[in-house]
DSSP file (Angstrom, degrees, kcal/mol; ACC not computed):
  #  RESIDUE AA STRUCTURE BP1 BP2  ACC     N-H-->O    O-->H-N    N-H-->O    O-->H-N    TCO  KAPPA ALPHA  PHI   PSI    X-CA   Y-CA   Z-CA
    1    1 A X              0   0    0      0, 0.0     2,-0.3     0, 0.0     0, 0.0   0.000 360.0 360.0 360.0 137.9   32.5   67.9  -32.2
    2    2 A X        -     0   0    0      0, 0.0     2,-0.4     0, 0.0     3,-0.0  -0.872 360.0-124.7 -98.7 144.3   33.9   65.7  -29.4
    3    3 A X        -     0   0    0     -2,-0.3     0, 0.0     1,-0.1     0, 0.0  -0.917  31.3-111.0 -99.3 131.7   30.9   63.3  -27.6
    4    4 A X        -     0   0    0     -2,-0.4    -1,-0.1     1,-0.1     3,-0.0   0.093  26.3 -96.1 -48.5 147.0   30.7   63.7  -24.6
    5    5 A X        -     0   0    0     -3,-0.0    -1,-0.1     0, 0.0    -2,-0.0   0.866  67.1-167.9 -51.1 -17.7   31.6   61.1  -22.0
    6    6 A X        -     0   0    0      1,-0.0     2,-0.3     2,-0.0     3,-0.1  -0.046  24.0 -71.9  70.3 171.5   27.7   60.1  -22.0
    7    7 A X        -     0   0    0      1,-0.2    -1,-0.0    -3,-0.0     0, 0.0  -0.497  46.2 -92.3 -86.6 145.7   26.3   58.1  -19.8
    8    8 A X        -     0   0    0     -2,-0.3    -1,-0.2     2,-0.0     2,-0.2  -0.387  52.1-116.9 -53.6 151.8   26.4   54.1  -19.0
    9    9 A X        -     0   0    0     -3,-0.1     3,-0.2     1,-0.1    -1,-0.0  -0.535  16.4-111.1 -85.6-179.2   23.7   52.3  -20.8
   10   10 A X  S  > S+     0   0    0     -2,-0.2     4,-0.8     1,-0.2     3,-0.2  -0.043  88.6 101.1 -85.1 -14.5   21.0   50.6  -19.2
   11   11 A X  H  >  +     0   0    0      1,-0.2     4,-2.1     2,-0.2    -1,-0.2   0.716  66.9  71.9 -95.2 -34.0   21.9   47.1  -20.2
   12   12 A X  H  > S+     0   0    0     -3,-0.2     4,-2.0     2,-0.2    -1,-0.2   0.861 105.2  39.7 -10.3 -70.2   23.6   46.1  -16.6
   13   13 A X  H  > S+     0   0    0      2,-0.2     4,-2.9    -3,-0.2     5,-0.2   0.903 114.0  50.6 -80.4 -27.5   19.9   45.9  -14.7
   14   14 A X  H  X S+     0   0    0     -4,-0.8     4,-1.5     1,-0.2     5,-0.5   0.980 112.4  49.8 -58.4 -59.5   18.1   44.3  -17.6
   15   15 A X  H >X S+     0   0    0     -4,-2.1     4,-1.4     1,-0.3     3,-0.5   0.858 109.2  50.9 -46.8 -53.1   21.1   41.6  -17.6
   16   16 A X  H >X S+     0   0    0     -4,-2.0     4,-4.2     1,-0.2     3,-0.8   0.981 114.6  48.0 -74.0 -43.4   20.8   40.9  -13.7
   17   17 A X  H 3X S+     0   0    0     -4,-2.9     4,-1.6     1,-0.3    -2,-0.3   0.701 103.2  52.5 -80.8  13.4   17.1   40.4  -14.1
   18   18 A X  H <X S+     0   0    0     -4,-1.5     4,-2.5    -3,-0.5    -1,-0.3   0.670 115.0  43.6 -91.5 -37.7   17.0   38.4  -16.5
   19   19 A X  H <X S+     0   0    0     -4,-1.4     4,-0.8    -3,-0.8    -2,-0.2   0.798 113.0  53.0 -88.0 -31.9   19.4   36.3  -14.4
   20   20 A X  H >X S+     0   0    0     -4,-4.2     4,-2.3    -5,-0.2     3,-1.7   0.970 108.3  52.1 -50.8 -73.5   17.2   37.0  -11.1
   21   21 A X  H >X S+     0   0    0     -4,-1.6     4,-1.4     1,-0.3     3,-1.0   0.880 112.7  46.4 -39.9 -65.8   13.9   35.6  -13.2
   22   22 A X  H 3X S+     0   0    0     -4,-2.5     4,-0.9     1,-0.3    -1,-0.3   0.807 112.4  50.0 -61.0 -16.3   16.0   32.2  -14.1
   23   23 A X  H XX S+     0   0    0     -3,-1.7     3,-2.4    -4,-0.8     4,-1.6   0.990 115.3  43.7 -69.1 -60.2   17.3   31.7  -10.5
   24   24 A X  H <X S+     0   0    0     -4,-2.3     4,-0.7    -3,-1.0    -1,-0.2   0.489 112.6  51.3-105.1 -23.2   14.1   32.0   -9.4
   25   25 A X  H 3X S+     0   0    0     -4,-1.4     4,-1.3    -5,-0.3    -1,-0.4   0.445 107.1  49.5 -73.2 -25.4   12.7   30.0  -11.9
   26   26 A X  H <X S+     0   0    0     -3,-2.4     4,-1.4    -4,-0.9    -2,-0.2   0.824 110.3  55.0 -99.5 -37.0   15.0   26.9  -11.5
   27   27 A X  H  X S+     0   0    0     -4,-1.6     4,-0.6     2,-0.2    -2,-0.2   0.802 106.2  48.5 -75.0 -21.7   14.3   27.0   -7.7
   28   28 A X  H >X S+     0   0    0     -4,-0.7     4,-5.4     2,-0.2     3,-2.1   0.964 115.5  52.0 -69.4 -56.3   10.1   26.9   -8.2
   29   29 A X  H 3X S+     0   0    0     -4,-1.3     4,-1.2     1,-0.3    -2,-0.2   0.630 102.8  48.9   4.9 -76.9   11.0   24.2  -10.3
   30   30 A X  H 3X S+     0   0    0     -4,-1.4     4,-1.0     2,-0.2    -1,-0.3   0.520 110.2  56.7 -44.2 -43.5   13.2   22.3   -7.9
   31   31 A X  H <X S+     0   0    0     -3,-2.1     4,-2.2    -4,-0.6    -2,-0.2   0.835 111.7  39.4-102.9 -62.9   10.2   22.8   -5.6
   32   32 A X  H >< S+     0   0    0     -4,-5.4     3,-3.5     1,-0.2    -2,-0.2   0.536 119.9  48.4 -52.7-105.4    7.5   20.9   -8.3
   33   33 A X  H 3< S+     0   0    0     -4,-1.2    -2,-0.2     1,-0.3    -1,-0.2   0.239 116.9  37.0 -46.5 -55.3   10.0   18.4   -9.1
   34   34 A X  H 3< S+     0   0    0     -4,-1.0     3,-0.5     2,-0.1    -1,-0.3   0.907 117.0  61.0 -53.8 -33.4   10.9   17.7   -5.5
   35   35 A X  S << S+     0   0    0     -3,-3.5     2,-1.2    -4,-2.2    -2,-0.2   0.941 114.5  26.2 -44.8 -94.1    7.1   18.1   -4.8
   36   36 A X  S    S-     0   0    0     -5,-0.0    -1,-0.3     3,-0.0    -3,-0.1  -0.785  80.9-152.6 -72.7  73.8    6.0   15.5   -6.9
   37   37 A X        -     0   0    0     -2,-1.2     2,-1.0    -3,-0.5    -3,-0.1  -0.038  29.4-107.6 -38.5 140.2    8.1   12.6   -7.7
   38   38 A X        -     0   0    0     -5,-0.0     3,-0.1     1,-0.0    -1,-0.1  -0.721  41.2-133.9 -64.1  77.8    8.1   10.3  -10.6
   39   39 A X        -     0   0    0     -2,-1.0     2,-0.2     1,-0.1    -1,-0.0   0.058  38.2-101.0 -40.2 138.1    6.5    7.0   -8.8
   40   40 A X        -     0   0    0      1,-0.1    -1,-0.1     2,-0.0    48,-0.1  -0.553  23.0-142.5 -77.6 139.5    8.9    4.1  -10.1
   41   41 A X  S    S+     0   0    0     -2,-0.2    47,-0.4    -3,-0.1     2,-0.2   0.709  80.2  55.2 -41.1 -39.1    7.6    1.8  -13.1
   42   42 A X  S    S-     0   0    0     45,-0.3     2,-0.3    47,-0.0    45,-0.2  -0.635  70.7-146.2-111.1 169.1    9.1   -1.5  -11.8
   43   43 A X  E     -A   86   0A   0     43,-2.2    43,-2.1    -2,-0.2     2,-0.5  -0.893  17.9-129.6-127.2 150.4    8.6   -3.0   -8.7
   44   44 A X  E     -Ab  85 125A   0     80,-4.2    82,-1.7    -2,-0.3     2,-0.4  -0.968  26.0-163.6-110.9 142.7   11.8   -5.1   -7.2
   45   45 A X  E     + b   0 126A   0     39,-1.7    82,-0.2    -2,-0.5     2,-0.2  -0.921  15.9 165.3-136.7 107.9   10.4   -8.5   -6.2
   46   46 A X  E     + b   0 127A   0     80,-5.3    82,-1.6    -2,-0.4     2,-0.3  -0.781  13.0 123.0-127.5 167.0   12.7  -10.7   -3.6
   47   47 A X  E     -C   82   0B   0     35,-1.3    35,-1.3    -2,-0.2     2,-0.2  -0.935  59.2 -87.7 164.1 176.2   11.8  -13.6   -1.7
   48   48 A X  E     -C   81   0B   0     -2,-0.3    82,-1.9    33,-0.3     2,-0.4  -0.577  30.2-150.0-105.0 163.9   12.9  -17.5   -1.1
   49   49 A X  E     -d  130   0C   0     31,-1.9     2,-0.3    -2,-0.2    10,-0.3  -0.986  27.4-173.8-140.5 126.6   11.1  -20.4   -3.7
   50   50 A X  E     -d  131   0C   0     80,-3.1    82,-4.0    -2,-0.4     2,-0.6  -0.980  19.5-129.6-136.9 151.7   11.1  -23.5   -1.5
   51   51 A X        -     0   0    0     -2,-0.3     2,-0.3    80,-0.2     6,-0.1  -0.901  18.6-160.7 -96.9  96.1   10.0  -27.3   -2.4
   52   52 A X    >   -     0   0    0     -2,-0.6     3,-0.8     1,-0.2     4,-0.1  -0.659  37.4 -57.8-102.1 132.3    7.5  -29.3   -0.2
   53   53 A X  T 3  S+     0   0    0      1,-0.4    -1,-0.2    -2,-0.3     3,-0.1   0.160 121.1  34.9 -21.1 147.4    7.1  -33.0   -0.2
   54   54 A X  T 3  S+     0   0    0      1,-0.2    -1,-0.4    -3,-0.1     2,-0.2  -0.557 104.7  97.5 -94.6  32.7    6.4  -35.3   -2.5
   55   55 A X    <   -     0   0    0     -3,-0.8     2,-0.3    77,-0.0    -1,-0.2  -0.659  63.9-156.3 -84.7 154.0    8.7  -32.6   -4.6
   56   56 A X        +     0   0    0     -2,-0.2    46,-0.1     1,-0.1    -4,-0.1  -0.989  45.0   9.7-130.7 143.9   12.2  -33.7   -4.7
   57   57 A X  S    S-     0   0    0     -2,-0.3    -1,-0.1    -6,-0.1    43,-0.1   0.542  88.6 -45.8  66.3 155.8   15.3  -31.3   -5.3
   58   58 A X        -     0   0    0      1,-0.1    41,-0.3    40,-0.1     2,-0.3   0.416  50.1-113.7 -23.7 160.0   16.1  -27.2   -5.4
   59   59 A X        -     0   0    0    -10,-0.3    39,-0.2    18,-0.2    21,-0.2  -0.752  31.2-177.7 -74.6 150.5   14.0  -24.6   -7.2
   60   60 A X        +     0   0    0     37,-4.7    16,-2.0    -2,-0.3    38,-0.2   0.581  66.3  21.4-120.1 -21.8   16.6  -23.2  -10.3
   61   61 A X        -     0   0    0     36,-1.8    14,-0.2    14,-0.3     2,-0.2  -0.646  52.7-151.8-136.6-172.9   13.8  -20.5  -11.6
   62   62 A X        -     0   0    0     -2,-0.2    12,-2.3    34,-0.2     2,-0.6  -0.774  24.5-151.2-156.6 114.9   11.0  -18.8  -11.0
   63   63 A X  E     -FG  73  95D   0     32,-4.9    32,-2.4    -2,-0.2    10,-0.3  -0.790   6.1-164.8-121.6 124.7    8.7  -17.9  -14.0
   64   64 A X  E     -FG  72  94D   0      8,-2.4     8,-2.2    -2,-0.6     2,-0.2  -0.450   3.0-171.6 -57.9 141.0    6.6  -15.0  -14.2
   65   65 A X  E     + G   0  93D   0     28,-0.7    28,-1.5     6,-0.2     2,-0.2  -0.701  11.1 172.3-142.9 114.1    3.9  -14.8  -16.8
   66   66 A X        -     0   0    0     26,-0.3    26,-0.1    -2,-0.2    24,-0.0  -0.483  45.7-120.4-127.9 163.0    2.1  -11.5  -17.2
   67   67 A X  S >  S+     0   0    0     24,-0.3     3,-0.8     2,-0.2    -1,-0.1   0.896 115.7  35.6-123.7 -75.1   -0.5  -10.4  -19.9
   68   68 A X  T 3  S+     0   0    0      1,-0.3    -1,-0.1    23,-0.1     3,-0.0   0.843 130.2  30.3 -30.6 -60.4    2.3   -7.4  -20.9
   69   69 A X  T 3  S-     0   0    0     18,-0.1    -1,-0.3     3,-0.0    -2,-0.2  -0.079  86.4-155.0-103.2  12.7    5.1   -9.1  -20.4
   70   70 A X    <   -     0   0    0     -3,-0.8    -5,-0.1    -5,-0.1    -3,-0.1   0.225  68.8  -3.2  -4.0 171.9    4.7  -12.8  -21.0
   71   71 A X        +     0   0    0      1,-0.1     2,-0.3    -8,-0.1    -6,-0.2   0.497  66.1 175.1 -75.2 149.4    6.8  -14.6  -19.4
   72   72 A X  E     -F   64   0D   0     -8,-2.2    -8,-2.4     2,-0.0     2,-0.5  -0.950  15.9-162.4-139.1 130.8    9.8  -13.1  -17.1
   73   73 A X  E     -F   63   0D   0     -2,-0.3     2,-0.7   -10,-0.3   -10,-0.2  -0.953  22.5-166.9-140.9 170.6   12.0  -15.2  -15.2
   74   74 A X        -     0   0    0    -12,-2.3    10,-0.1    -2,-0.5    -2,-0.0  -0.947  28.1-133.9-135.6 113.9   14.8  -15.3  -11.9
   75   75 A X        -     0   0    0     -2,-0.7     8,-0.4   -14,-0.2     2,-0.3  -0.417  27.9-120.0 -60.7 162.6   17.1  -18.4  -11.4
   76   76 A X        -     0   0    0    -16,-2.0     6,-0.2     6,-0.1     5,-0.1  -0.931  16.7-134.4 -96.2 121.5   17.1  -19.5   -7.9
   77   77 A X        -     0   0    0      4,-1.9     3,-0.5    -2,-0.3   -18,-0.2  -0.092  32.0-103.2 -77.8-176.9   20.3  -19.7   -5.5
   78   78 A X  S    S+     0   0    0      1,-0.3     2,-0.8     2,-0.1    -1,-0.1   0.824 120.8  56.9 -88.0 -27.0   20.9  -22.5   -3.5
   79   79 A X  S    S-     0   0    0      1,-0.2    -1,-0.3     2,-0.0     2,-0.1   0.165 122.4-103.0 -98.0  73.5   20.1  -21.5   -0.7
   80   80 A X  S    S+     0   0    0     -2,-0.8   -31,-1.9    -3,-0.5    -1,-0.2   0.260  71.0 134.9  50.0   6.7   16.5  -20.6   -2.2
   81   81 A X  E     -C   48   0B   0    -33,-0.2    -4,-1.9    -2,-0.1   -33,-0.3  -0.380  28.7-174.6 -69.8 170.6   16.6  -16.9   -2.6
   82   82 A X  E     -C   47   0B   0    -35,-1.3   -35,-1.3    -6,-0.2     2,-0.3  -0.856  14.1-178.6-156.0 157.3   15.4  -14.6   -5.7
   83   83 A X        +     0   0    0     -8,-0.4     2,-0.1   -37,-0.2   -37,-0.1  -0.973  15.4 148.8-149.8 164.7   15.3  -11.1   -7.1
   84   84 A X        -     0   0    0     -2,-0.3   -39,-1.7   -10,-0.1     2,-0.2  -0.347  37.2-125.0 153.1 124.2   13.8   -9.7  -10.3
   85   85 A X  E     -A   44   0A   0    -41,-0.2     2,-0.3    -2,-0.1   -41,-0.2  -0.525  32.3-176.5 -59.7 132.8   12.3   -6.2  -11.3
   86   86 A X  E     -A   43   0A   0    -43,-2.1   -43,-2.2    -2,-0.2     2,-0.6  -0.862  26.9-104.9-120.3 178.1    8.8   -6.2  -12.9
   87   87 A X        -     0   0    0     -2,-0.3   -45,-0.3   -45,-0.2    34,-0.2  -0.841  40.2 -95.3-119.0 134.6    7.0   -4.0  -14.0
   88   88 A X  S    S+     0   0    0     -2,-0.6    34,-0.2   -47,-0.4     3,-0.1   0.310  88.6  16.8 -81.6-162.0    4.1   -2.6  -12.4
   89   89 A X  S    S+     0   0    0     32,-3.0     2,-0.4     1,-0.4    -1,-0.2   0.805  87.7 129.0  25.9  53.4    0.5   -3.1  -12.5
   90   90 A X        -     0   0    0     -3,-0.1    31,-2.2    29,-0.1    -1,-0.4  -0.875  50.0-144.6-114.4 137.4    0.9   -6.3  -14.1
   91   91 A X  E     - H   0 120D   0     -2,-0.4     2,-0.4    29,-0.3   -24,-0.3  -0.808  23.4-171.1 -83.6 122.8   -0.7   -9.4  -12.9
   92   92 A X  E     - H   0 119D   0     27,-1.8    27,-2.3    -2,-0.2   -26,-0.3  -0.912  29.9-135.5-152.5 146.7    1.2  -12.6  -13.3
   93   93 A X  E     -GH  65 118D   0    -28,-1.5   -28,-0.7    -2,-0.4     2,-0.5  -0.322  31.8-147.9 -57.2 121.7    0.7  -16.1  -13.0
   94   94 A X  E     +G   64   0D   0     23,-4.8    20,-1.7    20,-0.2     2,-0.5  -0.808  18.9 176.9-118.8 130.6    3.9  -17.5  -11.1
   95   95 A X  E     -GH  63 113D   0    -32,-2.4   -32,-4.9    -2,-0.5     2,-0.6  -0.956  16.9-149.6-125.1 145.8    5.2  -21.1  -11.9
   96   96 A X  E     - H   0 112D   0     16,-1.9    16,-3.6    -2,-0.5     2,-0.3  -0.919  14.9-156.9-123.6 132.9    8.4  -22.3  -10.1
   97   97 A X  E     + H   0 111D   0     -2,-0.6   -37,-4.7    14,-0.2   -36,-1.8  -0.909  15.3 164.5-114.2 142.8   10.9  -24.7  -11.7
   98   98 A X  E     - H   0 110D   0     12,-1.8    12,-1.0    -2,-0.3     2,-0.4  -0.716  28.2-121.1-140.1-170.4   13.5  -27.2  -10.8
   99   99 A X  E     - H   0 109D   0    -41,-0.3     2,-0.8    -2,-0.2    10,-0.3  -0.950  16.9-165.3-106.6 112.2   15.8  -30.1  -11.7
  100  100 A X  E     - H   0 108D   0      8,-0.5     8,-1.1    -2,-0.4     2,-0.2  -0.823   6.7-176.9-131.4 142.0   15.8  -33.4  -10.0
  101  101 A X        +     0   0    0     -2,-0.8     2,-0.6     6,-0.2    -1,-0.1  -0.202  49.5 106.9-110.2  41.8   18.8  -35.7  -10.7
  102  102 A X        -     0   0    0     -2,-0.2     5,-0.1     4,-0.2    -2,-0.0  -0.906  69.5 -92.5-119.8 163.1   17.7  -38.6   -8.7
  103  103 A X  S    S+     0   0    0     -2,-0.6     3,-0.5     3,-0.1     2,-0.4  -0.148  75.0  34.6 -49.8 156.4   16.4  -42.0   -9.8
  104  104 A X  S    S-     0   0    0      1,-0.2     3,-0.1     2,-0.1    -1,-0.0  -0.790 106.9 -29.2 127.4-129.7   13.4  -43.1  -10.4
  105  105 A X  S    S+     0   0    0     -2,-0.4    -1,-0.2     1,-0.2    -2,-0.1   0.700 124.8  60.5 -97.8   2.6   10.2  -41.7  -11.6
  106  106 A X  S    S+     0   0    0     -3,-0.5    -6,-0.2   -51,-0.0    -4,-0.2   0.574  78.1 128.9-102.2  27.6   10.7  -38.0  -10.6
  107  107 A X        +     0   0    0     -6,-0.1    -6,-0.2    -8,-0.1    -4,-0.1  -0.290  57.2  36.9 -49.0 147.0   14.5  -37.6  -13.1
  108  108 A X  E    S-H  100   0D   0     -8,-1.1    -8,-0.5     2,-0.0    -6,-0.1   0.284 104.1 -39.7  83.8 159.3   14.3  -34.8  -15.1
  109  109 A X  E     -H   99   0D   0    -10,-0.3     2,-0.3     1,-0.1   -10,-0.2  -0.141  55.2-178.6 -36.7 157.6   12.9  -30.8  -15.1
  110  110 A X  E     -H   98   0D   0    -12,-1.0   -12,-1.8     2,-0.0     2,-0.4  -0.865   8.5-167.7-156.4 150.1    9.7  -30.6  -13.4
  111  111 A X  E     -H   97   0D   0     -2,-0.3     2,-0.3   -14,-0.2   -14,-0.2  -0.942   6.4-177.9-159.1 132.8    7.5  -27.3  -13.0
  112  112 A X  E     -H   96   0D   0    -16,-3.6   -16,-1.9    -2,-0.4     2,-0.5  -0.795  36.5 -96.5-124.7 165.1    4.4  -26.6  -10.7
  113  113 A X  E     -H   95   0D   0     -2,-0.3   -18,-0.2   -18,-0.2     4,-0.1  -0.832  52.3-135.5 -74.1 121.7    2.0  -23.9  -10.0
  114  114 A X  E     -     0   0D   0    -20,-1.7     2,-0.4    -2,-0.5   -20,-0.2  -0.288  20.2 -78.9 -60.5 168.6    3.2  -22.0   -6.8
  115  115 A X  E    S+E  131   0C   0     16,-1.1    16,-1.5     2,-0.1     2,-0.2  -0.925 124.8  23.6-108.4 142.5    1.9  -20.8   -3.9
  116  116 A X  E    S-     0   0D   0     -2,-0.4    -2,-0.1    14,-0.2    15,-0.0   0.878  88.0-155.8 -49.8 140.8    0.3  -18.0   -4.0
  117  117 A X  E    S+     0   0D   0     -2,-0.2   -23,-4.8    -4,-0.1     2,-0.3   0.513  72.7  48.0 -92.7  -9.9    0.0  -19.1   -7.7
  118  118 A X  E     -H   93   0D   0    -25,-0.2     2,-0.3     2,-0.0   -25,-0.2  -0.928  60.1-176.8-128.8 152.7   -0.5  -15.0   -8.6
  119  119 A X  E     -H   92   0D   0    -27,-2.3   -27,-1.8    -2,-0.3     2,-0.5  -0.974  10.3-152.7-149.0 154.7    1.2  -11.9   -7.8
  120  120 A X  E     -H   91   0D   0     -2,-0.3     2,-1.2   -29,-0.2   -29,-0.3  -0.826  13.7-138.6-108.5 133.1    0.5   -8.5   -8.6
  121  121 A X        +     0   0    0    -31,-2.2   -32,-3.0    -2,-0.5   -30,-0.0  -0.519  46.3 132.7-119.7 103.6    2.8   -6.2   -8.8
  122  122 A X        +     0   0    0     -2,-1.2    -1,-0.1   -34,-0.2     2,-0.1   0.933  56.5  68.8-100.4 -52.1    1.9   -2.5   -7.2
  123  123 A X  S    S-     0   0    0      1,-0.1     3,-0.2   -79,-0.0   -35,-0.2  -0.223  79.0-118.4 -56.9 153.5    5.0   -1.3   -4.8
  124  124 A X  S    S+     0   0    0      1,-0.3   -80,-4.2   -81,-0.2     2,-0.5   0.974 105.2  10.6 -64.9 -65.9    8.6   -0.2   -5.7
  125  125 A X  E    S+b   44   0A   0    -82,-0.2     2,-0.3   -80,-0.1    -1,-0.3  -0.918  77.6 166.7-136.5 126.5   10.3   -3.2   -3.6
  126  126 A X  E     -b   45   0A   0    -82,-1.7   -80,-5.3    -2,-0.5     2,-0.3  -0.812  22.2-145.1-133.3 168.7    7.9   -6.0   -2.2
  127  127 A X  E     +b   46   0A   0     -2,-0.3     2,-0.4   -82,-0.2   -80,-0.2  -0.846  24.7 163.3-126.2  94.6    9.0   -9.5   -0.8
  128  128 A X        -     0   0    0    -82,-1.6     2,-0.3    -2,-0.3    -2,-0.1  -0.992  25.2-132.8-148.1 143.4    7.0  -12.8   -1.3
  129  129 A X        -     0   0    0     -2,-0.4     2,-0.4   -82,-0.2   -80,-0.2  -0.802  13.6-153.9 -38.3  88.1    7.5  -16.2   -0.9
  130  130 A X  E     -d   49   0C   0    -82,-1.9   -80,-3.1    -2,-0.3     2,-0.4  -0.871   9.0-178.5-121.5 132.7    6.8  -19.3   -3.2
  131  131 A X  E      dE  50 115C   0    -16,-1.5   -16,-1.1    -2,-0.4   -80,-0.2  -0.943 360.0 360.0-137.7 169.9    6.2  -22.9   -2.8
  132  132 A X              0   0    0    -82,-4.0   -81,-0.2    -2,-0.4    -1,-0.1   0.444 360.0 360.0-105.9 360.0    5.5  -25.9   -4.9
């Protein structure tokens, strides 16, 4: 007995839907995922640290200190800007430090509470300002 030329199998439509369902699948996906973003964990936190009488000389840091995190800190440029991620919804106490290399009584590191003395950290990228 010769078999017959027979027919194609069957295996052809299963194979494209199987490949329809994941197409179709990756693009609902696509759709949540785009939908609903992953809110960022840290927040990036920029701003100038400036020095007000009777302080004398630059800020060099700026030190965070958060419940979570205990203390976090950002040197200072000269000309008194800052950056540093935290992370959020942390609270932290902010103390700004500097150097001062002149005579008398105020020689040596010093560090003060800034103003605003707290910051909280809730946004992706915020901007604030501290002085001593």
């Amino acid at each position: 007995m010769i078999p017959s030329g027979g027919q194609p199998h069957g295996h052809r439509k299963y194979i494209l839907a199987i490949i329809a369902v994941g197409i179709i699948a990756l693009l609902v996906g696509g759709l949540i995922g785009y939908s609903f973003p992953i809110p960022p964990d840290v927040t990036l936190l920029t701003g100038t640290a400036t020095l007000s009488s009777p302080f004398h000389g630059n800020p060099d840091q700026i030190i965070f200190d958060g419940a979570a995190t205990g203390n976090v800190s950002s040197g200072v440029s000269s000309n008194g800007s800052y950056g540093i991620y935290l992370p959020i919804g942390d609270s932290y106490s902010v103390m700004v430090q500097w150097l001062n290399m002149t005579s008398g009584p105020y020689f040596g590191t010093h560090t003060c509470s800034a103003s605003p003395s707290t910051f909280s950290s809730s946004d992706a990228n915020v901007t604030q300002n501290f002085t001593c």
